[in-house]
N, C-alpha and C positions, 0 to 999 in steps of 0.2 A: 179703235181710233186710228184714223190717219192723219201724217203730217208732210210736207214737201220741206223738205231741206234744199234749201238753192244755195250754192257756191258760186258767187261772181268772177267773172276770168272772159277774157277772150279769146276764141278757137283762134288756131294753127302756132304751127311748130315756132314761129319767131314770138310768143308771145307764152310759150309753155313756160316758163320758169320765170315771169318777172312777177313783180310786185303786184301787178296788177291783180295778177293768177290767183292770189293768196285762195279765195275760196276755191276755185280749180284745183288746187294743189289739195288743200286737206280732204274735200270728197274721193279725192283719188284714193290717198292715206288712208279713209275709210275703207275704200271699195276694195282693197289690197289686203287690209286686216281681217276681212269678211269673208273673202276669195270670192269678191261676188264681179261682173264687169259692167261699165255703162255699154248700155244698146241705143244707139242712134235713133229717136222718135221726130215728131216735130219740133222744131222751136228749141231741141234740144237733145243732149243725151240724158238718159233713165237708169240711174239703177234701184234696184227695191230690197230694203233689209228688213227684216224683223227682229223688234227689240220687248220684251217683253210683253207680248201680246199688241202691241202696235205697228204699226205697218210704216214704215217711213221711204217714203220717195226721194233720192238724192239728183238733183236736177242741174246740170252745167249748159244753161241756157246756148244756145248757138247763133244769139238773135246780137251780139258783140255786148260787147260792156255797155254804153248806153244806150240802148233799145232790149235790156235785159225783161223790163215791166212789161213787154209783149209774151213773152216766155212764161215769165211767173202767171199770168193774168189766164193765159191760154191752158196751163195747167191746172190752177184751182178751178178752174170752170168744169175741165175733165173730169175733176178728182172731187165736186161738190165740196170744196174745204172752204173754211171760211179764214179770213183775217186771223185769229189768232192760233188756226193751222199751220202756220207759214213760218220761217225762221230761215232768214237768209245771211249768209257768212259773206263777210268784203273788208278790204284793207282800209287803214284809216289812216290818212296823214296826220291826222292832231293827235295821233296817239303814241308816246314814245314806242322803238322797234320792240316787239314781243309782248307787248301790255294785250290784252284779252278782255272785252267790256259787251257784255250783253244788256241788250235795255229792248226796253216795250213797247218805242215807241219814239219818235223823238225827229229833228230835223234830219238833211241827208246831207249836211258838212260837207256838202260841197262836192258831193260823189254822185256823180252823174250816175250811175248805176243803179244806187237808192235812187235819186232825182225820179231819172225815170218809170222807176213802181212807183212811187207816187202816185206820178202825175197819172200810171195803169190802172191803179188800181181805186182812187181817190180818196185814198188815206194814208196818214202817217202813220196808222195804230197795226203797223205788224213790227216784229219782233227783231232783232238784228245782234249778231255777233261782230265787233268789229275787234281786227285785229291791227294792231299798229306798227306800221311801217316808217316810222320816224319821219322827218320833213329835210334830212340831211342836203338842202339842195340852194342854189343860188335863186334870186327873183327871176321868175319867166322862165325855169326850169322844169315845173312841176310837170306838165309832161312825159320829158325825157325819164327823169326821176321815177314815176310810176312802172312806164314802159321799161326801165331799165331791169335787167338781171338781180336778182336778191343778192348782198352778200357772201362771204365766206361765212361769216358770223351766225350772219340768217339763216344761211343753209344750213347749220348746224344745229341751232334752234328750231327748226322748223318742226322735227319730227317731235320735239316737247308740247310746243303749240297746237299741234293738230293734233294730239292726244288730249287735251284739257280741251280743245273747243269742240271733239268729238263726243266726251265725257258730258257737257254743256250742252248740248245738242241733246242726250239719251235723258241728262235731268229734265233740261224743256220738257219732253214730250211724255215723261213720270211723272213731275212735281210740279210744273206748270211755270210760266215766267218767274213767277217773284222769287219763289223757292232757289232755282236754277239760276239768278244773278246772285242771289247770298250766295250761293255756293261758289259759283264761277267769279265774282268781281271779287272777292277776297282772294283768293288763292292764289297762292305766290308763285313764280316762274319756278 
C-alpha cells in the first residue's frame, strides 16, 4: 500500500519557522529521524519512507499555503491513491497550543489550506492531523499571528509533537483512521 503524507507550510526562509509551517516543520522531523532528504518534484518536494511494508510519500507542497489542493490533487493522480490514501498535517487555531486531533473528515475551520483541497479535490472525506497553535492574538490579527514565529514554549514542544503526530501518521497507515484517532486523540502531551 501507498499513502501521501502532506505537511502544509509555505516555501522560503521568512516563513521556515512560523506557525503556519507546523506541517513543514514535522515532515522535516521525520525526514531527519529517517536520514532520508526531500528532492524538489513538481508542485512540490518528495520524500519516500518505508514503514512496514508500506510505502509512504511525505509531500511539502510548494504550490503556497492556499493553493496547497493543486499539489495534493497533482500527486494522488501520480500515485493513483485514493481519498482515504491521503492524510495531511496543518495548524489549527481552534485548537489550544500543542492539542493533536486527527479526524476523517470534517470542515476546514477556516484553513485556507484544507479550504483549498477541498475545493481540489471535491471532497471533505480525507483525513487530517491538526495541530494547535492557540488563537493568542487580538481581532484582525489572525494573519500576523499565523505568519508569526512559534514561541519559545513551542519551540520546545515542538519536538514532543512531531513525535506523536509522526507515530499517528505510521498508525494511520497500519490500523486505518478510526483505530489511529483512539490512539492519537487520547494521548496526553
Amino acid at each position: 500500500m501507498r499513502y501521501l503524507i502532506v505537511g502544509l507550510g509555505n516555501v522560503g526562509e521568512e516563513y521556515s519557522r512560523t506557525r503556519h509551517n507546523i506541517g513543514f516543520m514535522i515532515l522535516d522531523a521525520w525526514a531527519q529521524a529517517s536520514d532520508i532528504c526531500f528532492e524538489p518534484e513538481r508542485y512540490g518536494s518528495i520524500a519516500t519512507v518505508s514503514h512496514k511494508g508500506r510505502t509512504l510519500y511525505l509531500l511539502k507542497p510548494s504550490t503556497y499555503m492556499n493553493l496547497s489542493g493543486k499539489a495534493v490533487r497533482y500527486w494522488m493522480r501520480k500515485l493513483h491513491l485514493s481519498n482515504e490514501q491521503i492524510l495531511v498535517i496543518c495548524d489549527d487555531l481552534n485548537l489550544p497550543s500543542g492539542t493533536v486531533r486527527l479526524r476523517r473528515g470534517g470542515s476546514d475551520g477556516g484553513h485556507n489550506g484544507l479550504k483549498n483541497i477541498e475545493e481540489c479535490l471535491g471532497s471533505r472525506d480525507y483525513a487530517r492531523i491538526r495541530v494547535g497553535i492557540g488563537s493568542d492574538f487580538d481581532r484582525g490579527q489572525q494573519i500576523d499571528y499565523v505568519l508569526s514565529p512559534l514561541t519559545d514554549s513551542q519551540k520546545e514542544e515542538l519536538d514532543k509533537i512531531s513525535a506523536k503526530v509522526i507515530q499517528g501518521c505510521k498508525d494511520f497507515v497500519l490500523l486505518g483512521v478510526e483505530r489511529a484517532m483512539n490512539i492519537l486523540n487520547i494521548r496526553k502531551k
